[in-house]
N, C-alpha and C positions, 0 to 999 in steps of 0.2 A: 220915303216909302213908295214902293213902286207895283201896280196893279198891272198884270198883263190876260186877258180875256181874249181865249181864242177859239173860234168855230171852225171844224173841218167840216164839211158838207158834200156830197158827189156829185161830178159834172153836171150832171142838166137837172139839179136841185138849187143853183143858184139865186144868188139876191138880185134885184134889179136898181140900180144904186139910186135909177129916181124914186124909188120908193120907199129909198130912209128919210129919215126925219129926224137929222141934227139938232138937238137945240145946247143950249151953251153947254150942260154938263148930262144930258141924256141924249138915249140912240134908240130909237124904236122904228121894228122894220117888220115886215110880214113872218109869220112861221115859215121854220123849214125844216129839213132833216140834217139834223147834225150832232156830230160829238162836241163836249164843250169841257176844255180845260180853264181854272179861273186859278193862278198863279200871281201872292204875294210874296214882295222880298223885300225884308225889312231888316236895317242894322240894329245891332245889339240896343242901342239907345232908343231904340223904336219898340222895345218889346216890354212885356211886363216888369218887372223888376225882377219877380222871383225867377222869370227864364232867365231872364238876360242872369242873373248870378249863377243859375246853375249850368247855364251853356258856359261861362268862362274855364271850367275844369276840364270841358272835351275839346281835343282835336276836330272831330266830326262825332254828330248824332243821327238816328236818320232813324224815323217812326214810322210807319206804312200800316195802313191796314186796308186791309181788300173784304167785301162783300161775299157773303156767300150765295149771292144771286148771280145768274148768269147776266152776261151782258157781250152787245155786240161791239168790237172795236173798228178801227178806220185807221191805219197807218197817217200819220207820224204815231199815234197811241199804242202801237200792235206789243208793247212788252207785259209780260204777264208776272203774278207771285201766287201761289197757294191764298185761297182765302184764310183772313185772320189778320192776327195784330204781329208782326215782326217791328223789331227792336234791335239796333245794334249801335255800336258807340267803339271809339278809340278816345284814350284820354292822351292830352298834353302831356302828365306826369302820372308814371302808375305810382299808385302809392297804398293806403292799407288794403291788402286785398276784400276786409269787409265792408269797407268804406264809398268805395268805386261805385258800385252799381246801386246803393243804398238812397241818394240823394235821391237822383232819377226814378227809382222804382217808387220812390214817397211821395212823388210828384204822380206819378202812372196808376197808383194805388186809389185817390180820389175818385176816379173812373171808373173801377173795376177792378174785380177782385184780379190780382195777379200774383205768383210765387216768384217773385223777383229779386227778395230783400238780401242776397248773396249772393256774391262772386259763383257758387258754384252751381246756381241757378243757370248760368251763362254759359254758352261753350264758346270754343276760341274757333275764329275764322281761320280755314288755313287757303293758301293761295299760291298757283300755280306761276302767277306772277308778281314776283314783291315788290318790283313798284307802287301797284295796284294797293297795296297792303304794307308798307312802311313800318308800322306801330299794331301793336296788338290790337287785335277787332276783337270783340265778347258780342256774341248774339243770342235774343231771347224770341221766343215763340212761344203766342198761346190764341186759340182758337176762339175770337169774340166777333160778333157781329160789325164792329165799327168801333175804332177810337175816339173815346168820347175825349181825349186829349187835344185833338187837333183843333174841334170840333170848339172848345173849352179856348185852347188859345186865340184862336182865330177871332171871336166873340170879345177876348178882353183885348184885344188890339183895337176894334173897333171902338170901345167906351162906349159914348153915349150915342155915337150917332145909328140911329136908327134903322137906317138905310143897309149900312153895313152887319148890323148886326141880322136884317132880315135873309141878308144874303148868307152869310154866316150859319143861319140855320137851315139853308138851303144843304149843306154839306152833309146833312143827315142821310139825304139820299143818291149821296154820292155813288161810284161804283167804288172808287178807290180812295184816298187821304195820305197826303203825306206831307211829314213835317223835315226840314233837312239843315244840318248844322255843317258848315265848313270853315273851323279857324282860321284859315287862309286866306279866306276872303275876307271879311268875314263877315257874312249874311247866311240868315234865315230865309228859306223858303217855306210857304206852307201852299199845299197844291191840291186843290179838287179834279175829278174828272167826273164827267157824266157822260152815258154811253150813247149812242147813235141813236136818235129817234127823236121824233118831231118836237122844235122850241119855237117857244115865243122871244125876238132877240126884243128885250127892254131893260135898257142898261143903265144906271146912274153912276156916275163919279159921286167922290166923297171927299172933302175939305183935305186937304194937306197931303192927298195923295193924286199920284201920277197916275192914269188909267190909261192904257192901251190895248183897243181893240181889232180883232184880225178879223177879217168873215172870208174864210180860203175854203181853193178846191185844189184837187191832184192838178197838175198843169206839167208841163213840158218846157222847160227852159232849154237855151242852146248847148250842145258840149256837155248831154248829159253822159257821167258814165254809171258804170254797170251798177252799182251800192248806191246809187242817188236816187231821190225820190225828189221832186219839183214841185212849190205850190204857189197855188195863183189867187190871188180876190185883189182885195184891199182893207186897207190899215188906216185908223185915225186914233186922234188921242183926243180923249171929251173936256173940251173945254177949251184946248188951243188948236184944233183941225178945226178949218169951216167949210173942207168938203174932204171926202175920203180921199184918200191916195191910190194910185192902183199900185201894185206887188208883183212882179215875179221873180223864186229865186230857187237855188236848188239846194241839197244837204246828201251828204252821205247820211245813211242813218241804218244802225246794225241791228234794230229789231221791227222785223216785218210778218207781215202775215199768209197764211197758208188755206188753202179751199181746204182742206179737210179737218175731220173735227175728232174725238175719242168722248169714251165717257169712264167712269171709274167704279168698278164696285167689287165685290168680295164675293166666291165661291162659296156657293151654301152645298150642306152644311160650313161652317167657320171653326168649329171649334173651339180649341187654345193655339193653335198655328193656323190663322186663318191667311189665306194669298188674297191677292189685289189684281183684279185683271184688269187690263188697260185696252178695250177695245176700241182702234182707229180705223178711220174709214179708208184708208189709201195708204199704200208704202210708197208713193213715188217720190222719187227724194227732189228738191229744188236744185242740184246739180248733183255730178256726178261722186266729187270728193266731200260730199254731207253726210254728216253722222246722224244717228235720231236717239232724244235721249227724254229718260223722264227725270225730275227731279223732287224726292218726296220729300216732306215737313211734317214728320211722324211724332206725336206728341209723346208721352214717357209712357203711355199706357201700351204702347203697343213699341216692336224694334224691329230691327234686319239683324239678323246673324251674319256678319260678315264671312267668319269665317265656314260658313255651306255655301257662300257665292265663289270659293275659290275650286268648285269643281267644273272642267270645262262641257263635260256632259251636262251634267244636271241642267246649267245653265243654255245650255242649245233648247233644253228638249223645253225651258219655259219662253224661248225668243226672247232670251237674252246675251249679251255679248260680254259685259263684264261690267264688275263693281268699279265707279272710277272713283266714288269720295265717299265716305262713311265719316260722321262727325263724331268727334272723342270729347269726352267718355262714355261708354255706354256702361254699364253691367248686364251682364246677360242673364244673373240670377236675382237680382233685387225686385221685392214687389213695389208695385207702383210708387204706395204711399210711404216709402220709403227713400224710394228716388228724388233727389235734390233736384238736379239737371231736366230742364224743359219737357228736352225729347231728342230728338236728332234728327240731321238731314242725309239726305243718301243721294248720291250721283249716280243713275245707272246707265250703261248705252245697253239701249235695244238693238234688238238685230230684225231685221226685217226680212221679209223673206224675197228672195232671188231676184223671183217673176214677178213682176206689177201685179197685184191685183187690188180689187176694192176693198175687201176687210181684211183685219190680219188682229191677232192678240199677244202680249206678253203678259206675263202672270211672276209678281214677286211674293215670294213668301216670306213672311212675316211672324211676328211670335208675342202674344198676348203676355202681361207679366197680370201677378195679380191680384188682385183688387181688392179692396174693403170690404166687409161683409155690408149687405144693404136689407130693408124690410121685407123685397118681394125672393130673395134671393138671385136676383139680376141686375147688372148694370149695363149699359148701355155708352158706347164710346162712340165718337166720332172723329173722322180723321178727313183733312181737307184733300179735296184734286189736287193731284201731284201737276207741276209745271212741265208740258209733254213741244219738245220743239226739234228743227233738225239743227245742227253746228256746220257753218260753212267758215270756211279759210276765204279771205277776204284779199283784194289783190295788194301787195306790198306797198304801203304810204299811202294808206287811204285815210283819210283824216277825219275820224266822226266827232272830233270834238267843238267843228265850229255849227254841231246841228244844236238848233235853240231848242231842241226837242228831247235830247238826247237821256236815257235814263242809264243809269250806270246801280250797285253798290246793293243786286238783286239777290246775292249770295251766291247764286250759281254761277254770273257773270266771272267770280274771282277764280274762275274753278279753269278757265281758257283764256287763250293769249285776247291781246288786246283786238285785235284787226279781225278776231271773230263775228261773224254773222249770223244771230237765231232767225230761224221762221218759225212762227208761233202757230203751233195744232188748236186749236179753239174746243172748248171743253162744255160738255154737251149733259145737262143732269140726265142721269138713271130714273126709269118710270118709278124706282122706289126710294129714290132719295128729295121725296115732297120739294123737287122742281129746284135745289140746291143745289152748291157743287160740294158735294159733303157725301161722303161714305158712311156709315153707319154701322157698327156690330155688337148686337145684346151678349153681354158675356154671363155666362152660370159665375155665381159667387155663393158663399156662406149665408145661408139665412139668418137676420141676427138673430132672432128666436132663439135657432140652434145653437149659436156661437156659445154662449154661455157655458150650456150642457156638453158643447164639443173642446173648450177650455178648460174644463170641470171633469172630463173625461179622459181628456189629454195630462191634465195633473194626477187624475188619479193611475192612469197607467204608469207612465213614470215613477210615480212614487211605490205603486207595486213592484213595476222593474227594480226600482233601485234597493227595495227593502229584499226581495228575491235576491239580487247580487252581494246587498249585504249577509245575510242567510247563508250563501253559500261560500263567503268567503270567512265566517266565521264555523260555520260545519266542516270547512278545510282544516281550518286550521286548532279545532279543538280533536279532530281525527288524528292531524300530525304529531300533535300532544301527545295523545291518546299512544301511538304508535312509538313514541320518543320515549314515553313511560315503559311500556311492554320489554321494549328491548335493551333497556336499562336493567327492567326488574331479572329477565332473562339471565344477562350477562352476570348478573350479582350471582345468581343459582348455580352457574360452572365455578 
């Protein structure tokens, strides 16, 4: 089992390395300002029993969940996801379609309530590139503050040791979590991040595992080229370093970030077709052949009509350019509680306008399905920041797979060729969304009060329709009689 612990920090926030303090398996060094990734990779036999049984049925798995609090990043970190818990999995062998997602979601269930327990809970990954995507992907999404899964696993890897399990619950305050399954290799990762802002570095190893520490800054190595980013500190490992090492090296790396920021929220009135407006600070793109796109994670209560984004007006006049993914199935007429399928994801590219300037807006419209009757006669939805970045073409055999950083398997990533490059727009809460990155809209519903008397109402119309229909199809037809007799009795009389 292997422990890798790494701090980004910026240039002239550096450590002063006489002022660590190695001892055989801890590191204590002054605070500073930094982002902190704490990245475990353990083999199958290294995990619980009950993972390690239930990881042998998948291909890859791969758990994520993102914070609904804002936070700052620091490249190599700059990749983003909507907040919330995302779930997605390929299996080695498909086999009962009810079967597949059942195990997992029993395991995901102890944590938190989730609608997971079927196949048709999941929608099917599609990919622009099948390499990328080999074997059928099923992905789930549901809107929770943090997976207490990761949270849960991480703690029984530790047992009993102490130390690890404090650290462990350090992950509550994580920004991000993520847990990652790859048959291929085949190791688990389980990975914390925590966002840019002042630490205390006091570090312990733990019995039977390898612990490796980085304390880096942005650096400049030789023969960088243009998709590289270089970092500098140094690196030890607690318990066999007895003094740091210095570091410099460089990495292509395909998710970077951007001075400008957006924020997300909905056009009041909302209605039952409420839009989304995505206000950014800057159109200026990071080259010249860069697209700028947003990517939503719209839960079931709310959808995109694909088919009103194939008009090419409509779409200019909301500064957008075109639908590029809409995830299947949707139904466009099913109310909520009715809807099996999570929610869906949407690929849109914006259009930005001509001339540089500093703000600029798109606006998607979207369409409420609807909802359970509730006590106050309203309910109240929420829908997370959509992931808003530009897409740049990267130059031919740029190789990001030897960055020890690198995140892949974000959903939208399978949506573009490989040699892709995001710059990430940094996502800003709305003075009405209580300092989250979370949209909000109270929706009008059925009072249940009423519902009763509006069920009671609805039966009794009906059944007056239907006794009316019957009525007149029996006054039809005793007139026909009536008329069949006459001209009978008639004809007898000639």
């Amino acid at each position: 089992m292997r422990e890798r612990i790494t701090f980004i920090h910026s240039p002239e926030d550096g450590v002063d390395p006489a002022e660590l303090v190695l001892e055989p398996a801890r590191l204590k060094a002054p605070a500073i300002q930094a982002a902190r990734e704490d990245r475990l990779t353990a083999a199958l036999d290294e995990l619980p029993s009950h993972v390690s049984r239930l990881l042998q049925d998948f291909r890859t798995l791969h758990v994520g969940s993102v914070s609904t609090e804002p936070y700052q990043t620091i490249e190599p970190y700059a990749a983003r996801l909507s907040p919330g818990l995302h779930v997605s999995y390929s299996l080695l062998k498909e086999g009962e379609p009810d079967l597949e997602p059942q195990k997992l979601c029993e395991l995901l269930q102890a944590f938190g309530s989730l609608d997971c327990m079927s196949r048709e809970a999941f929608t099917s990954v599609a990919s622009k590139n099948d390499k990328n995507t080999p074997h059928d992907v099923h992905y789930f999404y549901q809107l929770l503050d943090h997976s207490h899964l990761i949270l849960k696993t991480y703690a029984d890897v530790c047992g009993d040791n102490e130390e690890c399990r404090s650290r462990a619950r350090e992950l509550n305050d994580a920004s991000s979590l993520e847990f990652a399954y790859d048959a291929d290799k085949p190791v688990a990762k389980i990975t914390g991040f925590w966002p840019f802002k002042e630490r205390t570095l006091d570090i312990t190893s733990s019995d039977g595992r390898r612990t490796e520490v980085g304390i880096m800054a942005r650096g400049s190595p030789p023969s960088m080229e243009q998709h590289d980013i270089g970092l500098g500190g140094i690196t030890l490992v607690l318990g066999d370093s007895k003094r740091p090492s210095p570091t410099l090296f460089k990495f292509a790396e395909r998710h970077r970030s951007m001075e400008q920021s957006f924020q997300a929220t909905f056009n009041q009135p909302t209605g039952l077709h409420p839009a989304m407006r995505i206000s950014l600070s800057g159109s200026q793109a990071p080259a010249e052949d860069c697209r700028s796109y947003a990517f939503l994670t719209l839960p079931k209560t709310i959808f995109v009509d694909r088919y009103q984004l194939h008009d090419d007006l409509f779409m200019a006049s909301k500064n957008l350019t075109a639908l590029r993914h809409a995830s299947v199935p949707v139904d466009l007429e099913a109310p909520a509680y009715t809807t099996k399928t999570w929610g869906s994801n949407i690929l849109l590219e914006l259009a930005p306008p001509s001339t540089t300037q500093e703000e600029w807006t798109a606006e998607v419209p979207l369409h409420l399905r609807y909802l359970e009757p509730s006590a106050t006669g309203e309910r109240e939805i929420h829908v997370a920041y959509p992931v808003v970045f530009w897409a740049c073409a990267a130059e031919q055999g740029t190789n990001f797979a030897i960055n020890p950083f690198d995140k892949v398997g974000l959903g939208y990533d399978d949506l573009f060729d490989d040699d892709t490059v995001y710059w990430h727009v940094t996502p800003q809460p709305a003075s009405e969304s209580d300092g989250r990155l979370v949209s909000s809209i109270t929706v009008p519903v059925v009072d249940e009060k009423a519902a009763s008397w509006v069920g009671a109402g609805t039966a009794a119309v009906v059944g007056l329709g239907f006794l009316w229909v019957l009525w007149q199809l029996v006054r039809a037809q005793t007139n026909s009689d009536r008329e069949a007799r006459a001209a009978k009795v008639e004809k007898k009389s000639r």
